[in-house]
C-alpha positions as CSV (number, residue, x, y, z in Angstrom):
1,X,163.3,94.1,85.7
2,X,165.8,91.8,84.0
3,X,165.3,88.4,84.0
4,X,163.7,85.1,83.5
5,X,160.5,84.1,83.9
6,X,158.2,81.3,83.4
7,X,155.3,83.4,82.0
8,X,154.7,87.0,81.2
9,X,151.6,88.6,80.9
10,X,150.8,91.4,78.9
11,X,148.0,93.9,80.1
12,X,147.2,94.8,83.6
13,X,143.2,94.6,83.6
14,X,141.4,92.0,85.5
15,X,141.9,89.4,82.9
16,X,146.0,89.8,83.4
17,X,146.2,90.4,86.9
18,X,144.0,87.2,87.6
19,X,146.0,85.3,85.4
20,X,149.6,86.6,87.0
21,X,148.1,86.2,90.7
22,X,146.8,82.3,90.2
23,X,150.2,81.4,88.5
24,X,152.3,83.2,90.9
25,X,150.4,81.1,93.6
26,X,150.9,78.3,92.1
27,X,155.3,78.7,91.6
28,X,155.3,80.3,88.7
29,X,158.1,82.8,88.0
30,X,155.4,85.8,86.5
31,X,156.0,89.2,85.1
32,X,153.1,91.6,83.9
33,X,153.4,94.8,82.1
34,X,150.8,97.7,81.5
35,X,151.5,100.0,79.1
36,X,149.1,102.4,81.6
37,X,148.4,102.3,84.8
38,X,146.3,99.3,86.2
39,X,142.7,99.0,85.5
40,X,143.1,102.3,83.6
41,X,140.9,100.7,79.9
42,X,138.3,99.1,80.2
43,X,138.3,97.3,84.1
44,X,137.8,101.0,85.5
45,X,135.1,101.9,83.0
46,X,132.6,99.0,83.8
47,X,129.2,99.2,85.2
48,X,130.5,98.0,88.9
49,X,128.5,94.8,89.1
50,X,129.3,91.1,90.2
51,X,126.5,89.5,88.7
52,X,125.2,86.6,86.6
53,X,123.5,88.4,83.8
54,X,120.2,88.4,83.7
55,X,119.6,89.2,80.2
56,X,121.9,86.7,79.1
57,X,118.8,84.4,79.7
58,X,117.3,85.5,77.3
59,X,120.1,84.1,74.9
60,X,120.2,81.5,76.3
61,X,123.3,81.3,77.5
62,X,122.7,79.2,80.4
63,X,125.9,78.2,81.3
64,X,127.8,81.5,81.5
65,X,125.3,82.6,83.9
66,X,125.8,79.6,86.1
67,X,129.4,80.3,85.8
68,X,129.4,83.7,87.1
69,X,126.5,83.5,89.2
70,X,129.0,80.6,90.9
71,X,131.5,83.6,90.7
72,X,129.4,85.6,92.4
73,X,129.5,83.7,95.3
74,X,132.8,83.0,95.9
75,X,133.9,86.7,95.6
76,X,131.4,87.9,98.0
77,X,133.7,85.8,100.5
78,X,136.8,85.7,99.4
79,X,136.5,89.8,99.2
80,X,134.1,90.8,101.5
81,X,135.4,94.4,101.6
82,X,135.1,94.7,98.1
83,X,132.0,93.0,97.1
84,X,128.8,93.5,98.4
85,X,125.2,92.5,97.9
86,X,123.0,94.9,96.3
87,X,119.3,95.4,96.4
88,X,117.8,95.1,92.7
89,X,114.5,96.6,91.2
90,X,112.9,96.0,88.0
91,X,110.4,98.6,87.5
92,X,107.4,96.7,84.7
93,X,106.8,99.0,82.4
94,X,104.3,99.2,79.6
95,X,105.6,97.5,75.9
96,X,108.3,96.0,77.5
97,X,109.1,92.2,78.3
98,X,106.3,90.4,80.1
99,X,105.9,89.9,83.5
100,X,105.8,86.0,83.3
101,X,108.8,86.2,81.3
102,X,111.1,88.5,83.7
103,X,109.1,86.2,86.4
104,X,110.4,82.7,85.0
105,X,114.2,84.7,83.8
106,X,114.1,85.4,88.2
107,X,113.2,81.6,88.8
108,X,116.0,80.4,86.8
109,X,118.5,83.0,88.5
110,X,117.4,82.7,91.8
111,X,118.3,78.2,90.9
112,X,121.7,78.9,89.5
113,X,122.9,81.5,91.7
114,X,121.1,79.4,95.5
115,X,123.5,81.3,98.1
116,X,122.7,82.1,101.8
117,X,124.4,85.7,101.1
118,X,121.7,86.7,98.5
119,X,118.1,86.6,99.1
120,X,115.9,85.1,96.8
121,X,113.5,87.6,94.2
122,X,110.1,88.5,95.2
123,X,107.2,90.2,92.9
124,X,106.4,93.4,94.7
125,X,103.8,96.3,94.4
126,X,105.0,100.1,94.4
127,X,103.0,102.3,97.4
128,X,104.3,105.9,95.3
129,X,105.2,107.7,99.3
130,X,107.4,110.2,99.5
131,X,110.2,107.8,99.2
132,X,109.6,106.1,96.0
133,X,111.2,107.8,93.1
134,X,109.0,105.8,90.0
135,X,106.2,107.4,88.4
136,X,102.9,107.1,89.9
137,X,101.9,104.7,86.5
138,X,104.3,102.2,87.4
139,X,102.3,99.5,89.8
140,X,104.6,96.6,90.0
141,X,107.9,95.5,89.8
142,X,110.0,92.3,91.1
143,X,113.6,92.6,93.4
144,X,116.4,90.5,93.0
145,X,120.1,90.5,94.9
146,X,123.2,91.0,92.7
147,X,126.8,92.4,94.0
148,X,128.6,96.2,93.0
149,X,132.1,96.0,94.0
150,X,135.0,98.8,92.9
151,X,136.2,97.8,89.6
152,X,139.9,99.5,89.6
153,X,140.1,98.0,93.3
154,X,139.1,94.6,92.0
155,X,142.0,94.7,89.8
156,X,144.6,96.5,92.2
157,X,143.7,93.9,95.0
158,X,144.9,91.2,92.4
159,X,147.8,92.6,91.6
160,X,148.9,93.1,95.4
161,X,147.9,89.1,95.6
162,X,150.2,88.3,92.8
163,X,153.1,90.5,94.1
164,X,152.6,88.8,97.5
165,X,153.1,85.6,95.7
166,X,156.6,87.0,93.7
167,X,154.8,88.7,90.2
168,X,156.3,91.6,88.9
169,X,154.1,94.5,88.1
170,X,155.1,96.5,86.0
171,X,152.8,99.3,84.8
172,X,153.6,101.7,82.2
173,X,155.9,99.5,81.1
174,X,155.0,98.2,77.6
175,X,155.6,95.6,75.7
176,X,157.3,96.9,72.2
177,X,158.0,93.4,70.5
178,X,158.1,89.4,71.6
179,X,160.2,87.1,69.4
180,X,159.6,83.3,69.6
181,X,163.0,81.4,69.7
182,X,163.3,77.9,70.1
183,X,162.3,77.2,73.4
184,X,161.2,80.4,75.1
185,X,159.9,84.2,74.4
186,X,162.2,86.7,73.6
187,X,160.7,90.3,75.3
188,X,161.4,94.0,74.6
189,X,160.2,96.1,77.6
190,X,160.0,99.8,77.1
191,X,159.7,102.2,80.4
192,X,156.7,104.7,79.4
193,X,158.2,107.4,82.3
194,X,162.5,107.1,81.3
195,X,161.9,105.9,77.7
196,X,164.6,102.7,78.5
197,X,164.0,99.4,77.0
198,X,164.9,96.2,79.0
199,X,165.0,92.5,77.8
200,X,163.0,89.5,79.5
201,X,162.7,85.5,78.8
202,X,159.6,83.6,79.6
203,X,158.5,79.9,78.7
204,X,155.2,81.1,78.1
205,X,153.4,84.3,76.9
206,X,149.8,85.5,77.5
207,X,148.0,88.4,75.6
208,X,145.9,90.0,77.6
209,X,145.7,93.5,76.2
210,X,141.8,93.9,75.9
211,X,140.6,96.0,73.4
212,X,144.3,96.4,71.9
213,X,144.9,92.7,71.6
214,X,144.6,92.8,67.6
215,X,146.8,95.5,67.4
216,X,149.5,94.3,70.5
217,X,149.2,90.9,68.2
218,X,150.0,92.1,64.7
219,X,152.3,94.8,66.1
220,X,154.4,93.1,69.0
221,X,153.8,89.7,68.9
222,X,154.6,89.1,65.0
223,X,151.1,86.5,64.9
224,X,147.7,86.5,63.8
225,X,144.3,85.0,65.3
226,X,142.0,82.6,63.8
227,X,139.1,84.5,66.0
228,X,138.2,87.7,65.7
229,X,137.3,90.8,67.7
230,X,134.3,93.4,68.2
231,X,135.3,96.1,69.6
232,X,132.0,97.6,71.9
233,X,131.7,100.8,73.5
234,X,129.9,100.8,76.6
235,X,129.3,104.6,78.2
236,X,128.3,105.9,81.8
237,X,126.8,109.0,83.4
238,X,127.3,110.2,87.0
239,X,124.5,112.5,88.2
240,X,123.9,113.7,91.5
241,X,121.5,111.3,93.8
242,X,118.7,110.3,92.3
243,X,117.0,108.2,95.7
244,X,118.1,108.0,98.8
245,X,117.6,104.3,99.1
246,X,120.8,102.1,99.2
247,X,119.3,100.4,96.0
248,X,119.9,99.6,92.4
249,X,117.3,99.6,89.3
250,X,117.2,97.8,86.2
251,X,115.4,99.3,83.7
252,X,114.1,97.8,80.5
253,X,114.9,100.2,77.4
254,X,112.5,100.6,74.1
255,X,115.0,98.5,71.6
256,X,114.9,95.6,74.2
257,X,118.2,96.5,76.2
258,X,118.5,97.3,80.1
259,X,120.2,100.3,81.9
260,X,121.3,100.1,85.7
261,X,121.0,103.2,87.9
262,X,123.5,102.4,90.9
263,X,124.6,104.3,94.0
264,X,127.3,105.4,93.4
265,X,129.3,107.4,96.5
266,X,127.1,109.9,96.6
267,X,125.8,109.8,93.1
268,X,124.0,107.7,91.0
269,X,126.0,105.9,88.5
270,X,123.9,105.2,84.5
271,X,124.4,102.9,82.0
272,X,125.4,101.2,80.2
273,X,125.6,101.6,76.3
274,X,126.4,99.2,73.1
275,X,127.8,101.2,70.5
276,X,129.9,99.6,67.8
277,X,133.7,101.2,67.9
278,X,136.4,102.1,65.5
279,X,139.6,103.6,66.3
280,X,142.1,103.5,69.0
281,X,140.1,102.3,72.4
282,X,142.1,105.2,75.0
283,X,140.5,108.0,72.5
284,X,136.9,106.3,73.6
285,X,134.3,109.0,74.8
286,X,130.8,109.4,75.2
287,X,128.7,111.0,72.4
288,X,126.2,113.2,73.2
289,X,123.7,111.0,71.7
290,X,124.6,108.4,74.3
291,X,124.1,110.7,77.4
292,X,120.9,111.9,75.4
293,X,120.1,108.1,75.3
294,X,120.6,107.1,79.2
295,X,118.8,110.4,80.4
296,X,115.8,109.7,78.3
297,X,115.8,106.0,79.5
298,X,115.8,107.1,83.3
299,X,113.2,110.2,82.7
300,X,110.9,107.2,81.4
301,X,110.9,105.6,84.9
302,X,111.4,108.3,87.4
303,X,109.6,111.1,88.8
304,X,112.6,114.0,88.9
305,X,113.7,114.4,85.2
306,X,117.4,114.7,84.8
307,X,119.0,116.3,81.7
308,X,122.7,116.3,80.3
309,X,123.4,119.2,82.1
310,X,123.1,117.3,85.6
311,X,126.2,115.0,84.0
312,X,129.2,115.4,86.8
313,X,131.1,112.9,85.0
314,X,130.9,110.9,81.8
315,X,133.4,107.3,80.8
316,X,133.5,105.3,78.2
317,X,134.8,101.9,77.9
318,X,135.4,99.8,75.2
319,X,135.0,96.4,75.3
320,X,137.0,93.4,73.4
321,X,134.0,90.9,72.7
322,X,134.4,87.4,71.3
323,X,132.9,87.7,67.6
324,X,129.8,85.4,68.0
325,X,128.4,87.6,64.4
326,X,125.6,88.5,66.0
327,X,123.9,91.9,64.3
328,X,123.2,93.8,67.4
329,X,126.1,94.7,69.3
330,X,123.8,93.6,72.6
331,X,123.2,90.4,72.0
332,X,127.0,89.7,71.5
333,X,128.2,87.2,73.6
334,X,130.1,88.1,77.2
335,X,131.8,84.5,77.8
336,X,135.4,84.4,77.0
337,X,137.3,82.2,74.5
338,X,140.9,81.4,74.8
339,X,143.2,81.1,72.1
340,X,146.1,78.5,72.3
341,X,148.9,78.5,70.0
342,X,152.4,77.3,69.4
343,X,154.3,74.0,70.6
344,X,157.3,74.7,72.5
345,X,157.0,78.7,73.8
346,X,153.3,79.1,74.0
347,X,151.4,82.0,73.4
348,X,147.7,82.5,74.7
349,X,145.3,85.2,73.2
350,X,142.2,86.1,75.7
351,X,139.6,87.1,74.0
352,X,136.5,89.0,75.7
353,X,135.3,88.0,80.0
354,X,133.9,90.3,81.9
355,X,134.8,91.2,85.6
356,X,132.6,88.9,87.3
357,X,134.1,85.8,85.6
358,X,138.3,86.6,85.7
359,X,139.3,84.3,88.4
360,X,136.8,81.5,86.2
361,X,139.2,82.4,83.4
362,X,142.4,82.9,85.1
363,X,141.9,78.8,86.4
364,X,141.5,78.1,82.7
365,X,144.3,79.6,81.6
366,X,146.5,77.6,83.9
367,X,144.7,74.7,83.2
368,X,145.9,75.3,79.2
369,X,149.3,76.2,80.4
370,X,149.4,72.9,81.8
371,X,151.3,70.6,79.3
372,X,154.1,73.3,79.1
373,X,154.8,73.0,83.1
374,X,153.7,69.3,84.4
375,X,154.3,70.4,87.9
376,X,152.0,72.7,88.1
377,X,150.0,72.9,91.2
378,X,146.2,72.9,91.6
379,X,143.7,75.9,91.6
380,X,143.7,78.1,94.8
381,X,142.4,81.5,94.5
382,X,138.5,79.9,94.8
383,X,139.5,79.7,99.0
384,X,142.3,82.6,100.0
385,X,140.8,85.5,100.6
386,X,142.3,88.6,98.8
387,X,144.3,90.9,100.5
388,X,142.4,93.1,102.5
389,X,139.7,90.2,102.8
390,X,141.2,88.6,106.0
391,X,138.5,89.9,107.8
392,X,138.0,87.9,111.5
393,X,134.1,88.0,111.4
394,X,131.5,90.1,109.1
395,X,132.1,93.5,107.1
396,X,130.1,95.1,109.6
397,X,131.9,94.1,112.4
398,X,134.8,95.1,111.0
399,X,134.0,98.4,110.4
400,X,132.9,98.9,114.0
401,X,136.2,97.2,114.7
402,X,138.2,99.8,112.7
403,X,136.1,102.7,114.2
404,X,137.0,101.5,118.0
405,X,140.8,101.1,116.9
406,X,141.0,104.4,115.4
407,X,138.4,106.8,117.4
408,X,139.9,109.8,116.0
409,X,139.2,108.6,112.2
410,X,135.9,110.7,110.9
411,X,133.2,108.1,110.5
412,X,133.7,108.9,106.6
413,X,137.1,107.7,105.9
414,X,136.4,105.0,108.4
415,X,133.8,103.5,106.1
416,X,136.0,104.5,102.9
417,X,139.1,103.0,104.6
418,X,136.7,100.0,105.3
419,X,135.4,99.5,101.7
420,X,138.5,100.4,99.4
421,X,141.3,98.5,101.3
422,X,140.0,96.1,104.0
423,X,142.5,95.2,106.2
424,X,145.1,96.8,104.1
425,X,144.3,100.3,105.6
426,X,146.1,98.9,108.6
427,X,149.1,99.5,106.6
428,X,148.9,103.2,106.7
429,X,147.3,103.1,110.1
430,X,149.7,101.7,111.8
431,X,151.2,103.6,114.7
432,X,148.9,106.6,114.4
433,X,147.4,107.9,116.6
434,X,145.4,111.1,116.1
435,X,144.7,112.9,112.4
436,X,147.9,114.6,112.6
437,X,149.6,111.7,112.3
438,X,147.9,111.1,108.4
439,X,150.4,114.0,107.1
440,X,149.3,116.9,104.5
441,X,145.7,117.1,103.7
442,X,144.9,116.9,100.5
443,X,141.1,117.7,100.6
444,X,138.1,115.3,101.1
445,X,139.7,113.0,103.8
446,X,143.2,112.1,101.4
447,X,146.0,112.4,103.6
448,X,149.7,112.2,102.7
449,X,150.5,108.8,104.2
450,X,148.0,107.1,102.5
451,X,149.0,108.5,99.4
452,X,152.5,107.8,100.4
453,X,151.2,103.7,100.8
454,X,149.4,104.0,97.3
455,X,153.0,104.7,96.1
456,X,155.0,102.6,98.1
457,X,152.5,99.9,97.5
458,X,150.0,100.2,95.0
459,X,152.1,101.2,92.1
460,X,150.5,104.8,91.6
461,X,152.6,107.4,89.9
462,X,150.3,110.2,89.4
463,X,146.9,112.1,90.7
464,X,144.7,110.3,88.0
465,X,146.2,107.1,89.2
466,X,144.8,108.3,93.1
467,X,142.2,110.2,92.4
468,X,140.3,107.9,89.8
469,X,141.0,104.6,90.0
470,X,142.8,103.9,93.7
471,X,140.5,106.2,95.7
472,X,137.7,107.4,93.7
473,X,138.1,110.8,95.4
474,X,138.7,112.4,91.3
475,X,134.6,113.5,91.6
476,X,135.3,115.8,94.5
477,X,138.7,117.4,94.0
478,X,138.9,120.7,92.8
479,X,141.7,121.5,90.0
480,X,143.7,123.5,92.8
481,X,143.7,120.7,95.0
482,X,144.7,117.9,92.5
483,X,147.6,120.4,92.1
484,X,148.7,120.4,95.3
485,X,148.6,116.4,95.1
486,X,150.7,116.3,91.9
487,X,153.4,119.1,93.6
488,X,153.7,116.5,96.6
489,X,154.2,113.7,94.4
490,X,156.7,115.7,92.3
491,X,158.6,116.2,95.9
492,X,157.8,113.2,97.6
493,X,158.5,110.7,95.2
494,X,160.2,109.2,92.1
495,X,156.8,109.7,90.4
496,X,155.6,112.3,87.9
C-alpha cells in the first residue's frame, strides 16, 4: 500500500467509489480507504431506488430532479444488470395531496425524465379482484416507472471499475490522520484486521466519509467546514410478501411524507423514515416507534394487516444531509454541495448526494480538481458500461443466454447470477461444467467458488460482507450455516 498517489479518497460508499473510478479513468494515480467494508453505512441501508424524486417537486427543486431523473437514464444502460425499471403505484387516499396536484407533479416528471426505457404515467382505476391487495375504499390511483437496483452492488461494481482502471481499494483500512505539507498530503493508514499503520502521499485529498465526515474532519484531517451537517436517520422493514405483483407502491403518509413498499427477493422491503440523529452513525437502529410507524402507514392502504412481529429484518441508515435549516428533517434538501479548500494540496469535503446522482457528483468533483492537474482528461463514465454491464443485447436475452451456457445452473441462481454480477459471474463460471464443479455448498445456492471470487475479487473478508451486502443471501441463512461459511473463510483464506 505504500506509495504515491495523485488523489486519495477517503470512504468507500458510492460517493468515494464514484469519485476513485472516474479519476482512475481519467490517469489518475487513486487510492481509497474504508474503515469498513464497502457500502457497509449508509449506501447498503438505502431504499434501493434510481429515481428522480418525486416529492422533491413539491420543493421545488426542479433541477435536482432533472439531474437525477438524467441519471436515471444513463444507469439503466450503462448497468443494465443492476438497474431496472420498476412499475410504480400511487394509491389516492382520502386527506391526502390532491389528485390534480400528484397529476401535474406526474406531468412534470414524465417531461424531465422523457426516456424510451420508462413508460410514461397513466391515471388508473382499481377493479379490487383477487389480485389487488388495496382496500376496497381506495378507487383510483396513477402509475409511474422509476428504477430499484442493489445498493451495496451499485457501489462494489464501482469499485471493480476503478481497480480495473489502477485504484487501490482498500477497505478496513482507515485513515488515522492527514497532514498538509507544502505541496502534497501527508497520510496515516491504519490496517483494521493486523493493527499496522502505513504512510501514503497524494496531491489531492477528498472526504468522503458520509455521515462521519465532521468527525473524520476535526479528528483526521486537522480542518473545519464552513457548511454544516444534519445527520438523518432513515429506517427499513422486511416483511414477508405482501403482493405477488412485480410492483412497487408509493404511499402518501398523514404528516405529508411517502413510504415505498418494494419487492424485495422474496419480501417486501418498507420505508423509509426521517428521524433526526445524534451519536455515532454505526450504532444507528430502528426504534420501535419507527417500525410501529411504517406498519401503521401500510395497514392504512392494504387489505392484509401486518404487525411488528411479521419484521424479518430491520436497517437503519443515517444520512449526511447538506444543512439547508429547514425544520422538518423531510423537507431537507438531497442535492449535494462540494466543499473546496486549500491552494496547493487540495482538500474536498462532499457533503450529502444520494445514490441516484454519484456518478453526477463524481464528474463534478473532477471538474473542481481540475486547476490542480491541467491534463486532466474529459468525463467518461456517462458511456462505458460498468463491469458486468457488457451485455451483447437485452437483460433478458442474457439471461436466457446464461441459462443455455450453463444448463445445469438451477433457474434460481441463474437469475441471481444474472442480476447481482452480470457478466462478471463468468468469472466464477468459467470452466465448469456441472454443480459439482461450484465446490462446498453453503446453503441457498452459495457455493465455494463464488465465495472464493467474492474474495479473490470483491474485497470480502467475512460472512456479513457475503451474506449482506455482496449476495444478499444474510435473510435466508441460518446461524449454523453462516458458521460453516465463516470456518471456510477461516481455512480458505487470509480473511477473518
Amino acid at each position: 500500500m505504500n506509495g504515491d498517489y495523485d488523489l486519495a479518497i477517503i470512504g468507500g460508499g458510492i460517493n468515494g467509489v464514484g469519485i476513485a473510478a472516474d479519476a482512475a479513468g481519467r490517469g489518475l494515480r487513486v487510492i481509497l480507504c474504508e474503515q469498513n467494508d464497502l457500502a457497509s453505512g449508509t449506501s447498503s441501508a438505502s431504499s434501493k431506488l434510481i429515481h428522480g424524486g418525486l416529492r422533491y417537486l413539491e420543493k421545488f427543486d426542479f433541477a435536482l430532479v432533472r439531474e437525477s431523473l438524467h441519471e436515471r437514464k444513463i444507469l439503466v444502460k450503462t448497468a443494465p444488470h443492476l438497474v431496472h425499471p420498476l412499475r410504480f403505484i400511487i394509491p389516492l387516499h382520502h386527506l391526502r395531496r390532491k389528485d390534480f396536484l400528484i397529476g401535474l407533479g406526474l406531468f412534470f416528471y414524465d417531461c424531465f425524465g422523457k426516456s424510451k426505457e420508462f413508460a410514461r404515467s397513466k391515471r388508473i382505476a382499481f377493479t379490487h379482484d383477487n389480485a389487488d391487495p388495496l382496500q376496497s375504499f381506495i378507487a383510483r390511483g396513477y402509475e409511474y416507472e422509476d428504477a430499484f437496483t442493489d445498493d451495496a452492488r451499485l457501489v462494489i461494481t464501482n469499485a471493480i471499475r476503478a481497480a480495473r482502471r489502477g485504484a487501490k481499494i482498500a477497505n478496513y483500512v482507515k485513515c488515522i490522520d492527514a497532514t498538509r505539507q507544502q505541496d502534497h498530503w501527508q497520510i496515516t493508514l491504519l490496517s483494521q484486521f493486523n493493527r499496522t499503520t502505513t504512510t501514503v502521499t497524494a496531491k489531492a485529498l477528498i472526504n468522503a466519509t458520509g455521515p462521519w465526515l465532521k468527525e473524520t474532519l476535526n479528528a483526521s484531517l486537522h480542518g473545519e467546514s464552513q457548511y454544516n451537517v444534519r445527520l438523518i436517520k432513515g429506517s427499513h422493514i422486511v416483511v414477508p410478501k405482501l403482493y405477488a405483483a412485480p410492483r412497487a407502491y408509493l404511499l402518501q403518509t398523514q404528516d405529508n411524507r411517502v413510504v415505498f413498499t418494494i419487492p424485495y427477493h422474496q419480501f417486501t422491503l418498507i420505508g423509509t423514515t426521517d428521524i433526526e440523529f445524534k451519536g455515532d452513525p454505526a450504532l444507528a437502529t430502528i426504534s420501535d416507534e419507527e417500525k410501529h410507524y411504517l406498519c401503521n402507514v401500510v395497514n392504512q392502504y392494504f387489505q392484509t394487516p401486518i404487525t411488528t412481529a411479521d419484521i424479518v429484518q430491520a436497517f437503519s441508515g443515517v444520512r449526511a444531509l447538506y444543512d439547508d435549516n429547514a425544520a422538518d428533517p423531510a423537507k431537507i434538501t438531497r442535492d449535494y454541495k462540494l466543499e473546496l479548500s486549500g491552494k496547493d494540496c487540495p482538500l474536498i469535503n462532499v457533503f450529502g448526494g444520494k445514490l441516484t446522482t454519484y456518478r453526477k457528483l463524481a464528474e463534478k468533483t473532477l471538474d473542481l480538481l481540475k486547476p490542480f492537474f491541467p491534463h486532466l482528461p474529459e468525463a467518461w463514465t456517462d458511456k462505458q458500461p460498468l463491469p458486468g454491464g457488457d451485455l451483447p443485447g437485452s437483460f433478458s436475452q442474457f439471461c436466457e443466454d446464461l441459462a443455455h451456457q450453463y444448463p445445469w445452473l438451477p433457474s434460481s441462481l441463474t437469475q441471481r447470477y444474472a442480476y447481482q454480477y452480470g457478466t462478471l459471474c463468468h468469472t466464477f463460471l468459467n470452466q465448469t461444467s456441472r454443480i459439482e464443479d461450484m465446490g462446498q455448498h453453503f446453503g441457498h445456492g452459495l457455493y465455494a467458488r463464488e465465495v472464493r471470487y467474492l474474495v479473490e475479487n470483491e474485497w470480502a473478508h467475512t460472512t456479513e460482507d457475503i451474506l449482506w451486502r455482496r449476495t444478499k443471501l444474510g435473510l435466508q441463512f441460518s446461524a449454523a450455516q453462516t458458521k460453516d461459511l465463516a470456518e471456510w473463510l477461516v481455512t480458505n483464506s487470509n480473511c477473518s
